[in-house]
N, C-alpha and C positions, 0 to 999 in steps of 0.2 A: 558689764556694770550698768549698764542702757536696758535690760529684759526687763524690770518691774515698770519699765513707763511705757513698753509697747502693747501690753491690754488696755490700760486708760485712753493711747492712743488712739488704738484702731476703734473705740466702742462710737464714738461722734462720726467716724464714714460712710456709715450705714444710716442708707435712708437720709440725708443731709442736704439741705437747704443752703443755700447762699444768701445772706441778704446784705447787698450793696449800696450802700450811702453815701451819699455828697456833703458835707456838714459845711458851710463858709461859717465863719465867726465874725464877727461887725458889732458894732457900739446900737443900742437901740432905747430909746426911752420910753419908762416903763413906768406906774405908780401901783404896786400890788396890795398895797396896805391904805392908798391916797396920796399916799407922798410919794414926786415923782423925779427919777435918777437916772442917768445911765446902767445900763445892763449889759452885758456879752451876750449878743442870740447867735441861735444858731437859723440859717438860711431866713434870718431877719425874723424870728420868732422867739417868743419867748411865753412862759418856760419852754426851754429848749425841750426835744423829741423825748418822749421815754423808748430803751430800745427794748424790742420784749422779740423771744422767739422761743425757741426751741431746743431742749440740751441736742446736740449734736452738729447743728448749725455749723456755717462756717462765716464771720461776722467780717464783712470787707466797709470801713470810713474812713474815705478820703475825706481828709481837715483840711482846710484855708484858711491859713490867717490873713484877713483880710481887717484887723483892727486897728492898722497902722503907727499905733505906738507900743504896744503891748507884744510879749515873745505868747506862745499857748504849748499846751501838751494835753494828755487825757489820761486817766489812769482809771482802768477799768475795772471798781472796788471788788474786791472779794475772788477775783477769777484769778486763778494762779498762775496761768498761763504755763504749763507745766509745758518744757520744751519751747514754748514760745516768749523766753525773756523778753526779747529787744520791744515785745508788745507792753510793756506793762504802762510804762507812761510817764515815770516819773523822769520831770527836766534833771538833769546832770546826774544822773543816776543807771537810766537803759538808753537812752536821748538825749540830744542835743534840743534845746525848746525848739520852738516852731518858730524861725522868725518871722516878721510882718513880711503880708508879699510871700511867701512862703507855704509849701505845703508835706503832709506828711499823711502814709497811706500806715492805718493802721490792719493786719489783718491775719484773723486766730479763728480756731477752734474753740466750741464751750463745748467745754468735756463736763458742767458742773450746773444742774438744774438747781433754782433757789432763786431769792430776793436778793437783788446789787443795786447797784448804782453807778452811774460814771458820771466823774468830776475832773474840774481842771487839776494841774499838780504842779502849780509853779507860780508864783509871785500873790498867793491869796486870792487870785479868780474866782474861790467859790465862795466867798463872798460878794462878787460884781455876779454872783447868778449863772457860772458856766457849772451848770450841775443838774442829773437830769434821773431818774429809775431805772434801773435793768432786770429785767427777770425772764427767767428760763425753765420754761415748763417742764414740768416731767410727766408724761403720759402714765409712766405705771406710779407716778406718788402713790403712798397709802392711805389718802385722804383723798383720794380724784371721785370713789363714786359719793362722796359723801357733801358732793358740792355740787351749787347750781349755776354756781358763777364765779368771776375774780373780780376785787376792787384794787386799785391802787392808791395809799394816803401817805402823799410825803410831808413833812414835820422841818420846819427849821428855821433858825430864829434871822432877823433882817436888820440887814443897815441903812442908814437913808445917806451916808458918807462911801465914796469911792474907797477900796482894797489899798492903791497907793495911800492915802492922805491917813488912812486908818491905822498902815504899819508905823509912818512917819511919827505920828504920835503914839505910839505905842512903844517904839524902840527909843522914845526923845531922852536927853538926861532928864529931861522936867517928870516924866514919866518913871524913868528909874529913880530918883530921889523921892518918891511919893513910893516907893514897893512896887513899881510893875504893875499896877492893875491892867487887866483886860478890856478893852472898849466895850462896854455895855450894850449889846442889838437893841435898836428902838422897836421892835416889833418881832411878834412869830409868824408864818403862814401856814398854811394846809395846802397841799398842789398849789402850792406859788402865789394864793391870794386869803382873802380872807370872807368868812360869810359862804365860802364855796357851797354848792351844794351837788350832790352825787344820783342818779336818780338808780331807785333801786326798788326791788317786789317784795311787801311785806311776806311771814310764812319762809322765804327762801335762805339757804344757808351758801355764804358766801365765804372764798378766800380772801380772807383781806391783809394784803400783803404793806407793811409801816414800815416807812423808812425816812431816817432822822439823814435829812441830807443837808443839816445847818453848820454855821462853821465855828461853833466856840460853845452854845451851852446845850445840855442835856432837856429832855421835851418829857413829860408827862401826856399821855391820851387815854379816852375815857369816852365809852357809846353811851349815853344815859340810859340808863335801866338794861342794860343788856351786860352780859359774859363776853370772858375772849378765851378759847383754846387754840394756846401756842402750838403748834405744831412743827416748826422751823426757826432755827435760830443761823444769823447770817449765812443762809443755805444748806444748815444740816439740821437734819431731821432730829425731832427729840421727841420723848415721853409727852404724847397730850398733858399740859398742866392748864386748869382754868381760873384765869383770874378776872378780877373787876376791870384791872384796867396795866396800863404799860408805864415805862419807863424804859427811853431809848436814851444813850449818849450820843454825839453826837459819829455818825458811820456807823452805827448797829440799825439792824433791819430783823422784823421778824414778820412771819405769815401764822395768823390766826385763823381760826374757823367762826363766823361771826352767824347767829341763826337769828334774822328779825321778826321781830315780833310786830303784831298789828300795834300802830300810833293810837293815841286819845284820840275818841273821835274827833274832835274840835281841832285838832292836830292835823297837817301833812305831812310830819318828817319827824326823823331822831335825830338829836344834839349830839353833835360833837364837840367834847372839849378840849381843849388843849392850852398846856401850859409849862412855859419855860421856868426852866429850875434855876430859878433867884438864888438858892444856896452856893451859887460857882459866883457870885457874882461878890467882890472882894467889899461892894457898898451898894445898894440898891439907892436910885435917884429916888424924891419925892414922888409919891403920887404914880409911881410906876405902875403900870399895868402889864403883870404877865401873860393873861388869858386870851387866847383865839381861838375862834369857834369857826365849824361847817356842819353841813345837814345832809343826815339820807336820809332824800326826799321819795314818800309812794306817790303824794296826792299836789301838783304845785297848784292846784284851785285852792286848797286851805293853808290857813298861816302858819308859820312857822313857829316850834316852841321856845318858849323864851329864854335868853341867854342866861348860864347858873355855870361859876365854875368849878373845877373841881373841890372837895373838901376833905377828902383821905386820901393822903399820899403812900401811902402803903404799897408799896409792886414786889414782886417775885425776885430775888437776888439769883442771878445767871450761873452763879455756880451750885445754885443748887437743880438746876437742871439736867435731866440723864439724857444723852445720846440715845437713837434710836437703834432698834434692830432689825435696820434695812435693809441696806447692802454693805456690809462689812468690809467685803474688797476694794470697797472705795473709799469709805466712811470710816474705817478704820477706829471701831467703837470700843475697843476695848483699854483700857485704862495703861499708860506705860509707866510701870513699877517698878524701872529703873531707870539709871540716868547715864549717858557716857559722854556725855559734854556740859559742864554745868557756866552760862554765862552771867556775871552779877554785874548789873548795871546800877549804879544811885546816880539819879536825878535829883537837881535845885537849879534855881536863877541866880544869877547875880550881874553885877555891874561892867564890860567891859567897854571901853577907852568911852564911856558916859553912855553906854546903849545896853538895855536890859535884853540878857543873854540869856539862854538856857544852855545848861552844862550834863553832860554827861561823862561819868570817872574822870569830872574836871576839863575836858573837852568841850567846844563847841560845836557843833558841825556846822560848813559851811559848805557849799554848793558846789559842786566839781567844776572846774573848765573842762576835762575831759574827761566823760561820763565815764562812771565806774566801769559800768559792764564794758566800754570800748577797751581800758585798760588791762582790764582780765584777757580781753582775748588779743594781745599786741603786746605781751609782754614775756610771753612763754613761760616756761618753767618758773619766770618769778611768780607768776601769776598767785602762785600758796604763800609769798612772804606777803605779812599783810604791809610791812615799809612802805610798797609800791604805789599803795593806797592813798597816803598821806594820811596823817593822822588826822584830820578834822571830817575828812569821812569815817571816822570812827568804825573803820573795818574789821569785822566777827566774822576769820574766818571756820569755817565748818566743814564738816567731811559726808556725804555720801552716806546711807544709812544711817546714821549717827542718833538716838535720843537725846534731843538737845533741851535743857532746860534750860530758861531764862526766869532768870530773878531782878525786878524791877524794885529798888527800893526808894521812895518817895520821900525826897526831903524837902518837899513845898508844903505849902499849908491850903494848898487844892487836890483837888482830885483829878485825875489823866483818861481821857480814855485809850489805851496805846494800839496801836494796828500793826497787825503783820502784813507784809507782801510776803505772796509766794505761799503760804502757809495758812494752815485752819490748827490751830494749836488746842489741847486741852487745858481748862483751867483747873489747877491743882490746889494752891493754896493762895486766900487771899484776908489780911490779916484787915481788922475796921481801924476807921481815925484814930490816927494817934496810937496807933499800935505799936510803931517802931519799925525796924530792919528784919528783915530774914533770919531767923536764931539761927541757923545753921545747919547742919546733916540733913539724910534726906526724908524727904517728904511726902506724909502719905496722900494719897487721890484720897479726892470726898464720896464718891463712888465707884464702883466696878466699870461704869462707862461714863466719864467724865462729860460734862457740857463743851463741845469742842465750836469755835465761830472764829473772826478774827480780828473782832477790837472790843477788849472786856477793859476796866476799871480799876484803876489803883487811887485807894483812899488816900487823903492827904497823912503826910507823916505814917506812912505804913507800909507791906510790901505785897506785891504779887510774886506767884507764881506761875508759868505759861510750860508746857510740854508739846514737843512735836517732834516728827520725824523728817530725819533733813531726805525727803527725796525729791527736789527738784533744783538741778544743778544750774548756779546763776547768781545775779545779784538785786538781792528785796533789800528795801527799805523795811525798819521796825518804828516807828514814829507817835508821837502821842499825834492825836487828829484834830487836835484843837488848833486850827490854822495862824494864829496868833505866836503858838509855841514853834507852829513847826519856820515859821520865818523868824525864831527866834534862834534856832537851833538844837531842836530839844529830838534828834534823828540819829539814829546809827543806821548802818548796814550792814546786812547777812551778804557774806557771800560762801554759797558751797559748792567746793569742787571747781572752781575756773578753770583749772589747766582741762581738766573734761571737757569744756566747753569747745576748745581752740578746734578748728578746722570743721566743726559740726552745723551745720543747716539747718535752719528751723523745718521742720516740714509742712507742706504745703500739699491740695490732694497728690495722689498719686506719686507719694514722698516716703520716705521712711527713715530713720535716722542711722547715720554712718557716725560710728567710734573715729574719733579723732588720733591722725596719727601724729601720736607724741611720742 
C-alpha cells in the first residue's frame, strides 16, 4: 500500500542539500507602517527570514520559544509533507505547541518546487508578524530559460493591536450581539513595510513570486503599465494566462512572469499598488484608506512616481485556470471524473455561551489536548472509528486512494478562503453570491485539467466544490484561513488511513519506509 509514495520519496535524495537553522522567537518592537508594537522575530529580527532553497533539499529548524508568555508552532504552507505528518505544524493537531522555554526541531524533505510560506498555527501569531516566504526552485521549471531573475512580494493586511486583545474582542458577547464582525487591519504592507522599494534592471524579465501572507482580508496588486503571466498557482504549474493585475485571498501565492519596461524618463521606478479588499469588510471605518504602495526601482538618483491607486478591479477567477502539462506523475493534471467519497460540509457562525462561534454540521472545533495525529497512532485498531477523535475535532475519516470530494456550503454572508493540509485539490464547481447549497449529484470539472492549489474561495451564501486524491496517510487540518475564524472554530480534520500510520517512521536520509505491523 506504501509503492505510490516511494518515487516521490526517493526523487529529493539526489543531489540534496541540508539547510540547518536556528530560529529563537522573542517579542521585538517594530513600526512597519509608523505605528509602533510588539512583533514575534525570529533570532531578533523582523520580518522574520524567508526560507528559499531547492526542490529536494532536506529543511533541518530548530525553534525556541523564547517569548515567555506565548505557546509557538510552524506550519509550513502548501508542503504536504507526504510521509512526514508529525512535520506539518499545526498546535493540537500533529504537535503539542511549543512551550515558553521550550524547543522543537522541525525536519523534512521538499519533494515540491513552487511559492509557500511559513506561518505560526496556533493562537493568531500571524497576526503578531510570525510569518515569513518559502520557495523552492525548480531547475528544470518550464519558464527557467525565459528568466533573468526572481523577485519576492509579500502582501498583507496589519494590525496595530496585539493577536490576544484582537481575539478577546472579537469572540466578546458585545461582539456577537453586533453579528461577529471581524477586527478591521488598520493598514496593508508590501515585504513587511510600506513605500518598499526593490531594485531592479529595466528590459529584464523576472519571476515575481506574490504571496498574501496576511491574516483576514484578501489583497489586490497592480505593476503600473506593465502585464503579469501567471505561470504557478500555490506551486503548481498552469497555462501562462496574462493579466493586468492579481487578486490573492489571504494564503494564495502565485509566480508571474514580469518583463520591465524602461520608466518615464523623469522617473526612477515603477508603482506598485496595492490594495485591500474592503468588500470582506462587514462596515468600512470613515475615511479608510485601503491603498499601499512599493517601487521597482532602475534609477534611485530620480524621483519616484506618484502614488495612484488602483481603479479596475477586475482579476482572473482561479477556476478558470488549466493545470499544466508538466509532470503528470506528480502533478497529477488530469481532471477526476469520478467521485468515491463524497464529504458535505455547511458552515455559519453563531452564538455559543456569549462568544461568536463558527460551526460546522453544527460543530465547533476546538483544540485537542491531545494532538490528533498522537491519538491515531495510540489507539490501534480504533484508530478508523472516528468516536476516538472526539467530536469537536470534527473528524473525516478517509481511505487510501480514495477520490474525495469535499463540498463546502456557505451559510455566512462572507466569503472563505478554505486551505487544505496535506493536499493540492482540484477546483471543480464554484457557484457566485448568493447562489445557494450544492444542488446535488455529480459534478462536472470546468476543464479536462482542472486548476488544482490549496486555498480557493467560497462565495458567501454559495458552495464550493474541491477534488483530490487521498494519498498521503495522516492527519491535515481543512480550515477557512481567515485566522479570526480559525480561533473561532471554523476547522475540521482529514484524517486518512491512521491505522497505516502505527509502527511507521518518518524517514530520514538513508531511511525508507517499513509497513506497519498491524
Amino acid at each position: 500500500m506504501w509503492s505510490h509514495f516511494l518515487p516521490i520519496l526517493l526523487i529529493p535524495l539526489v543531489s540534496a542539500k541540508t539547510l540547518e537553522l536556528y530560529w529563537e522567537l522573542s517579542w521585538k518592537f517594530v513600526a512597519p507602517d509608523g505605528f509602533g508594537r510588539p512583533v514575534v522575530s525570529v533570532n531578533n529580527q523582523w520580518p522574520p527570514p524567508a526560507l528559499d532553497g531547492v526542490v529536494g533539499d532536506r529543511v533541518i529548524v530548530h525553534v525556541f520559544n523564547r517569548l515567555g508568555n506565548e505557546t509557538a508552532s510552524i506550519h509550513w504552507h502548501g508542503l504536504q509533507q507526504i510521509g512526514q505528518n508529525t512535520m506539518d505544524g499545526p498546535a493540537a493537531a500533529t504537535q503539542c505547541p511549543i512551550p515558553p522555554g521550550s524547543q522543537f526541531t522541525y525536519d523534512f524533505h521538499v519533494i515540491q518546487a513552487g511559492t509557500y510560506w511559513w506561518h505560526a498555527h496556533v493562537a493568531g501569531q500571524i497576526a503578531d508578524g510570525l510569518r515569513g516566504p518559502m520557495n523552492f526552485k525548480d531547475p528544470k521549471a518550464p519558464y527557467q530559460r525565459q528568466i533573468d531573475g526572481e523577485l519576492t512580494v509579500t502582501l498583507g493586511d496589519w494590525y496595530h493591536t496585539q493577536a490576544p486583545f484582537l481575539i478577546q474582542q472579537y469572540e466578546s458577547a458585545e461582539n456577537a450581539a453586533a453579528g461577529g464582525p471581524e477586527p478591521v487591519p488598520d493598514s496593508g504592507l508590501i515585504n513587511s513595510g510600506q513605500n518598499i522599494t526593490i531594485k531592479v534592471q529595466d528590459r529584464k524579465t523576472y519571476l515575481l513570486r506574490v504571496v498574501n501572507l496576511g491574516n483576514f482580508v484578501g489583497t489586490y496588486l497592480e505593476i503600473e503599465g506593465h502585464q503579469l503571466t501567471i505561470v504557478e498557482a500555490d506551486g503548481i504549474y498552469v497555462d501562462p494566462v496574462t493579466v493586468d493585475r492579481l487578486y490573492l485571498s489571504v494564503a494564495q501565492r502565485y509566480a508571474v512572469l514580469l518583463t520591465l519596461k524602461s520608466p518615464r524618463a523623469e522617473e526612477g521606478a515603477i508603482l506598485m499598488k496595492a490594495q485591500l479588499d474592503t468588500a470582506m469588510f462587514d462596515s468600512t471605518p470613515a475615511n479608510y484608506n485601503p491603498n499601499f504602495y512599493g517601487y521597482l526601482v532602475y534609477d534611485d538618483r530620480k524621483p519616484l512616481p506618484p502614488q495612484k491607486p488602483i481603479t479596475n478591479l477586475m482579476t482572473v477567477d482561479d477556476i478558470d485556470l488549466v493545470t499544466a502539462r508538466y509532470n503528470p506523475f506528480i502533478d497529477q493534471v488530469d481532471a477526476y471524473d469520478h467521485v468515491d467519497h463524497q464529504i458535505i460540509l455547511t458552515m455559519d457562525f453563531t452564538t455559543i455561551d456569549n462568544k461568536n462561534r463558527a460551526i460546522i454540521n453544527n460543530v465547533t472545533y476546538v483544540d485537542q489536548k491531545v494532538p490528533t495525529l498522537y491519538t491515531a497512532l495510540s489507539v490501534g485498531r480504533l484508530a478508523d472509528n472516528p468516536v476516538v477523535y472526539g467530536q469537536n475535532s470534527i473528524p473525516l475519516l478517509i481511505k487510501s486512494g480514495e477520490i474525495v470530494e469535499l463540498i463546502i456550503n456557505n451559510h455566512d454572508a462572507g466569503s472563505h478562503p478554505w486551505h487544505t493540509h496535506g493536499y493540492n485539490f482540484q477546483i471543480i464547481a464554484r457557484n457566485p453570491t448568493n447562489g445557494g447549497d450544492y444542488p446535488g449529484g455529480l459534478l462536472r470539472p470546468p476543464h479536462p485539467r482542472p486548476c488544482r492549489r490549496d486555498t480557493t474561495t467560497v462565495h458567501a451564501n454559495g458552495f464550493l466544490a474541491l477534488r483530490f486524491r487521498a494519498n498521503n496517510p495522516g492527519v491535515h487540518l481543512i480550515h477557512c484561513h481567515i485566522e479570526w475564524h480559525v480561533v473561532a472554530g471554523l476547522v475540521a480534520t482529514l484524517i486518512e488511513s491512521p491505522t497505516s500510520l502505527q509502527g511507521v517512521v518518518c524517514p530520514y536520509p538513508g531511511t525508507t519506509w517499513t509497513p506497519a505491523a498491524v
